[in-house]
C-alpha positions in Angstrom: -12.3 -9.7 3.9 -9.9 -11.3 6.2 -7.0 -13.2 5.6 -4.5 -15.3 7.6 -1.0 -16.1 6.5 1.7 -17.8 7.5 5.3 -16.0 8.2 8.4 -16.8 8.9 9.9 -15.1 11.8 12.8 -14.7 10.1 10.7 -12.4 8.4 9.0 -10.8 11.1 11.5 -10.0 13.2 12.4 -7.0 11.2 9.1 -5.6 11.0 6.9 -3.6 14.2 4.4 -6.4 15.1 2.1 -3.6 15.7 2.2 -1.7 12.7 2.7 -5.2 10.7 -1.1 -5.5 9.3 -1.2 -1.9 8.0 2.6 -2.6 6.4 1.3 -5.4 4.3 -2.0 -3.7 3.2 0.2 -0.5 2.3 2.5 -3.2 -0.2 -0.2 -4.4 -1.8 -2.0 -1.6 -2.5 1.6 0.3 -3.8 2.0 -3.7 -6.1 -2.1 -3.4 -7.1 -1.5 0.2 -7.9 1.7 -0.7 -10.1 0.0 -3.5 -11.8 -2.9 -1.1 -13.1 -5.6 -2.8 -10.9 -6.5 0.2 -8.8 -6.5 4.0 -9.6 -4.6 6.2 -7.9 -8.3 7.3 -6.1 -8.7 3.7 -5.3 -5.3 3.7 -3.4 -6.6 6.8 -1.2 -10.0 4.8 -0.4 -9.0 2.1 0.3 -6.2 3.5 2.6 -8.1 6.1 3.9 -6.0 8.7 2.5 -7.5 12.1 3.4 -6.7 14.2 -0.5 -5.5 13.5 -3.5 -2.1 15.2 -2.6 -2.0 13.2 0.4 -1.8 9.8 -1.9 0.9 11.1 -4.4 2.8 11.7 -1.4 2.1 7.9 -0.3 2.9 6.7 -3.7 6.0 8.7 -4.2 7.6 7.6 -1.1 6.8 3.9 -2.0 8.4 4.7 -5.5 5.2 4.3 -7.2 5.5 6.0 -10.4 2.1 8.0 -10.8 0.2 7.3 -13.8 -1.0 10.1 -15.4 -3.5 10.1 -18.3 -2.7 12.8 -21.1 
């Protein structure tokens, strides 16, 4: 699915233009990942993360706490 959006360039002007897309997917997977509405496996599909390790690594340095089941 696409999706266009307005944003300020107040905004914008503080981000890599290039790099911009894959910045906003990253924040919403970390906020969809938060919220309980993907897994942590989810998170690596979706961004193409290549192991398990590889997306606690992702969600650590986005200060995703890792839910764990018992």
């Amino acid at each position: 699915m696409q999706i266009n959006i307005e944003l300020p360039d107040e905004l914008v002007q503080h981000f890599n233009k290039d790099s911009l897309a894959r910045e906003i997917l990253e924040a919403l997977v970390v906020q969809a990942y938060q919220a309980e509405k993907i897994s942590s496996a989810e998170v690596g599909q979706i961004l193409g993360l290549p192991s398990r390790w590889t997306v606690d690594v992702f969600l650590k340095q986005h200060n995703a706490d890792l839910h764990y089941d018992e």
